[in-house]
N, C-alpha and C positions, 0 to 999 in steps of 0.2 A: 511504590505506586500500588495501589489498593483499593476497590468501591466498600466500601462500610453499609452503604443504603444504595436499593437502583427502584426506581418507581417509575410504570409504564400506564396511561392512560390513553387508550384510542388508537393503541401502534399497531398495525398491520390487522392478523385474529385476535390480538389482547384487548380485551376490555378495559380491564382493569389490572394490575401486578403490582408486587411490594415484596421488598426479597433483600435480606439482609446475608449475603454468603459471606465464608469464610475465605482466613486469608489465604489458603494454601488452593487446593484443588476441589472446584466445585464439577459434579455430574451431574448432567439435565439431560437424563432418558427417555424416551416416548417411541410412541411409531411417528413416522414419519406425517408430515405436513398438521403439523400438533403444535407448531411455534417455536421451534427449538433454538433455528435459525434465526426467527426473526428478535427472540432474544438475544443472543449476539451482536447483530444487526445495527440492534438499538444502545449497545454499549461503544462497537466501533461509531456512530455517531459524533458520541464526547471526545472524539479525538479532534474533530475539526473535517475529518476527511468524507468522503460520498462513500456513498453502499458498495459493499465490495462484491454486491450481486449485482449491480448497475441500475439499480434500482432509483427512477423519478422521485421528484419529494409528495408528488399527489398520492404515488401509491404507497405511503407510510400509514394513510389515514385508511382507520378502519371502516370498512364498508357500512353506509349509516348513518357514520360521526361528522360533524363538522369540522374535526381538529385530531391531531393527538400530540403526544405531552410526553417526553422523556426527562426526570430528575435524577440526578446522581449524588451524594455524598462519597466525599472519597478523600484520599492520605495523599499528598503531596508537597515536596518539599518541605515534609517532617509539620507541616499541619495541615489541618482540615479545613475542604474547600469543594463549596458547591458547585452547580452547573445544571444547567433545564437549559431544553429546546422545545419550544411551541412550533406546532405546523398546522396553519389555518389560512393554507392560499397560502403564504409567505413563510420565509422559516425565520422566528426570532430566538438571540442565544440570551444568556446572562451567568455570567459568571462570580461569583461570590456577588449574587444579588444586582452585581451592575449589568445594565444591560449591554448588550455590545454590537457593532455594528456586523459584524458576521460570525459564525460555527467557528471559521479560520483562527479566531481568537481561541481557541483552545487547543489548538496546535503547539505544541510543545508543553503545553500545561498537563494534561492528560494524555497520556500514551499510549498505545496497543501494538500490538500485532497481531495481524489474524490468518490462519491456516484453512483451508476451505477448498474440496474436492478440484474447483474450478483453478486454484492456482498450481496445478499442473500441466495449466496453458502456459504459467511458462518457459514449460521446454518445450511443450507439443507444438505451440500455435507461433505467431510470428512477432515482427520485435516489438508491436506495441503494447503488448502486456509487459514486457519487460522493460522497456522502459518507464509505465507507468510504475510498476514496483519501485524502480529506483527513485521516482520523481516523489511519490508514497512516502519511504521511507526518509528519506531527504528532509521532505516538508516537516515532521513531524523533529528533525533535533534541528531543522533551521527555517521558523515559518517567514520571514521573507521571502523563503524560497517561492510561495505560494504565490506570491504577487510577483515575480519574476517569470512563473510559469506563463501565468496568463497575459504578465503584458507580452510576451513573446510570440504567444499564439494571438491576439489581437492585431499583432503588424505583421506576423505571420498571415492572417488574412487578407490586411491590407495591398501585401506587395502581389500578391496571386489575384485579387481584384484589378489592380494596375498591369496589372500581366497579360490579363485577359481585355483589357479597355484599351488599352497599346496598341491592337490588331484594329481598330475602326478611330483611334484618335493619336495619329504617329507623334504629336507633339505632347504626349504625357513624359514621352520616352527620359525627358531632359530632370523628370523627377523620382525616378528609379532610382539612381545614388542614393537619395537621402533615404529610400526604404533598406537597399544594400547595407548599408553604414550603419541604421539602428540594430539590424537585424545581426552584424555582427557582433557586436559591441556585446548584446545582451545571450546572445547563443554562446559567444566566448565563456561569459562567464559561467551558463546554465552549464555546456560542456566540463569545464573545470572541475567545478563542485562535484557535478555523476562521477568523474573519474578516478577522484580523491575519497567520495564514497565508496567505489568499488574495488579501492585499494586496500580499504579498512573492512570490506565487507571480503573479499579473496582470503583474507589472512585467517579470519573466524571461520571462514564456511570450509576452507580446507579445512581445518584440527579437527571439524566437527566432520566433514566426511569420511578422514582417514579413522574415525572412532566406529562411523557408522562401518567403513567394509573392513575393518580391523587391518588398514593400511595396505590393502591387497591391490587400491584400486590410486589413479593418482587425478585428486578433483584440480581443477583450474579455471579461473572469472577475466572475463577482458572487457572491456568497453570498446566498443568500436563506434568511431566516427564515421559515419558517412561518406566518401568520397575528400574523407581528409585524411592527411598523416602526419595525424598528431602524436608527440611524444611524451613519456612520460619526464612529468618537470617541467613543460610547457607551461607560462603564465599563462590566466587569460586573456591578455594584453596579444600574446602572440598566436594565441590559436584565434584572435576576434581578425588580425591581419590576415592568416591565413584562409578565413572562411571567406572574408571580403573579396581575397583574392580569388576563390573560387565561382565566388557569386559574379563576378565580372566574366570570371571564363565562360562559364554555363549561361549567361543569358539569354543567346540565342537558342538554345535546348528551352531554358523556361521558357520562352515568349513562346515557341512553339505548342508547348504542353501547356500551356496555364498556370503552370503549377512552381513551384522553387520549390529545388529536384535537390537542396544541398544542405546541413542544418541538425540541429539537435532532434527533432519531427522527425527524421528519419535514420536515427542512431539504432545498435542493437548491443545485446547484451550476451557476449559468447560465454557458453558453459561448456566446459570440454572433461573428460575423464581419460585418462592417456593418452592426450593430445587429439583425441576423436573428437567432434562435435556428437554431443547429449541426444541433440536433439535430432541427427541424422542417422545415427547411429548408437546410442543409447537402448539397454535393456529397459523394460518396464521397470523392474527392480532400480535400473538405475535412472532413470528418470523420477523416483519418485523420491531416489533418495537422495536426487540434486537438489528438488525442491525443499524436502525436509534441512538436509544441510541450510538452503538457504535464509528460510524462513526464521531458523535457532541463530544462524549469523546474524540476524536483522533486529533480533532481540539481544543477544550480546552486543551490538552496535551500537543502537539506542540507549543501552542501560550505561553503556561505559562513558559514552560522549553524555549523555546528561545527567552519569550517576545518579537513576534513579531505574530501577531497573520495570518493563510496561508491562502493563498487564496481557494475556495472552490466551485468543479466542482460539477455538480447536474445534471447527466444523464440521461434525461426521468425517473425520479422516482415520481414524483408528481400525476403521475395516478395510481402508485401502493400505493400511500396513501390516507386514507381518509381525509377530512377540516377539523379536529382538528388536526390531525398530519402533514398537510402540512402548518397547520397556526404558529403551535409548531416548527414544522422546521428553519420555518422563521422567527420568534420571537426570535431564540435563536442562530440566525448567526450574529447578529449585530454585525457591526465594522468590519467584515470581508467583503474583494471584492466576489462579489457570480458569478459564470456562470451557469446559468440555462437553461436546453435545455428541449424544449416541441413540442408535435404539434398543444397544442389550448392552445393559451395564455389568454384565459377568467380563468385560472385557476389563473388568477392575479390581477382581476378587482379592487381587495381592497387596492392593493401594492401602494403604495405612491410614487414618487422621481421614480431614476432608469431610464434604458434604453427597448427598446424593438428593437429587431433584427429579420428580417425574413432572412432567408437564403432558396435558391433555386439555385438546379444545382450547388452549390460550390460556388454561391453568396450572399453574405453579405450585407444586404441593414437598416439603418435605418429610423426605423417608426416616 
């Protein structure tokens, strides 16, 4: 996986952009709020997936413009194949010229992973960044996944609607089964999948931590379900009975709260280093080098399950690591296209090959 051509018109401070990098490791240095990000930004895009700053699709458009306009050329499965997204009020995709009915459509055609100061929320912050990570990575080697999320979360609001309309209309009550019952059926399976991904994601990100602390330290990944106890090698067939059967227990707890208290919504994602929780007890050093483990798992993951190894955004994080761990970083992305964004590119004096980009004002020049 590789961009050969990436073209920005109207994207965030980019006026205009046209930037042919290379396949190994490209540098995009500047000071700070000069675009560096929002170049990035605009590559993770083409994956299919939303801004990994959380960013609305209004504020993509550059202050002025009516619209902006992302184009890509790029190498996938061993040939060449386009992609643009228009945003003008609405976002339109098109992929090798066809148009498509959603961004989603390029989920699993085009791949990334991106590293970015802010995903050290997730060991700091709580379990919804980590499970959106898994639900992230997931979508992108199985985009189904993508329309499972959300019909989940659609009857997910449904029966919390019903929850709360039950307290002034006692005869909804007799149609709460039928929201229990979907709710399981498709949680079962959303559960499954996380569990089996972070069974394949455990095994990478260990090799890759015991590299990072020279095996000094001992990393470990769990899935936890919510107020289930599910096991490993459970079908989803039998974790959807057993959620079912919790959602019966709990409903007088949900009718009370409004809310359905039970569910993939409210899974988390344990990171432990000799059996400690990371996040409770974790060094900074190692908090940072969960995430880095992680993020290098999530690229070995991806590249294996779709043999095709993704491309690989690097968001100003190279000052939040030390020279073994930005050497280790870099040592273990071989073969993949890198975009790395800094504001002192001496942090690369030793880098071999590769490109180097200054960007200033939403311009792209290279050195």
């Amino acid at each position: 996986m590789k961009i050969d051509r990436l073209d920005l018109e109207g994207f965030r401070n980019i006026k205009t952009l046209s930037v042919a990098p290379c396949e190994t490791v490209n540098i995009i240095y500047g000071d700070n709020a000069q675009g560096k990000t929002n170049l990035l930004e605009a590559i993770w895009l083409l994956s299919g997936a939303k801004s990994f700053r959380g960013a609305k699709d209004a504020e993509f458009v550059r202050f002025g413009e009516s619209r902006a306009c992302i184009e890509a050329v790029f190498q996938c499965g061993g040939r060449e194949q386009t992609s643009k997204i228009l945003l003008d009020g609405k976002k339109t995709a098109w992929l090798n010229d066809i148009k498509k009915d959603s961004v989603t459509a390029f989920a699993g055609i085009f791949t990334a992973v991106v590293f970015s100061p802010s995903h050290l929320g997730l060991v700091k912050d709580g379990p919804a960044g980590r499970r959106k990570f898994l639900d992230t990575s997931i979508c992108q080697i199985t985009p189904r996944y993508i329309g499972m999320i959300g019909q989940y979360q659609r009857i997910l609001l449904q029966r919390n609607t019903l929850l709360k309309d039950i307290s002034y209309a006692p005869d909804l009550m007799d149609t709460i089964g039928v929201w229990d019952e979907k709710l399981a059926v498709l949680g079962g399976a959303i559960i499954r999948m996380r569990m089996e991904y972070t069974r394949r994601l455990m095994k990478e990100a260990q090799a890759i931590y015991n590299g990072i602390s020279m095996e000094r330290e001992a990393f470990s990944l769990f899935y936890r379900p919510f107020g289930l106890s599910v096991k490993e090698g459970q079908t989803q067939e039998e974790i959807a009975v057993q959620l079912r059967e919790t959602l019966i227990q709990n409903r007088a707890e949900d009718l009370r709260t409004g809310a359905t208290g039970v569910g993939p919504h409210r899974d988390d994602l344990e990171i432990t280093i000799d059996s400690r929780s990371v996040r409770a007890f974790g060094s900074q050093g190692q908090q940072r080098s969960s995430v880095l483990a992680l993020k290098l798992a999530e690229s070995r993951c991806i590249g294996e399950i779709l043999q095709e190894k993704p491309v690989i955004l690097l968001d100003d994080v190279m000052s939040e690591l030390d020279q073994n761990r930005r050497e280790y970083l870099l040592n273990h992305l071989t073969g993949s296209q890198i975009f790395i964004t800094c504001c002192d590119k001496g942090y690369f004096t030793r880098l071999e090959g590769g490109r180097v980009f200054r960007m200033e004002n939403g311009m792209l020049e290279l050195e």
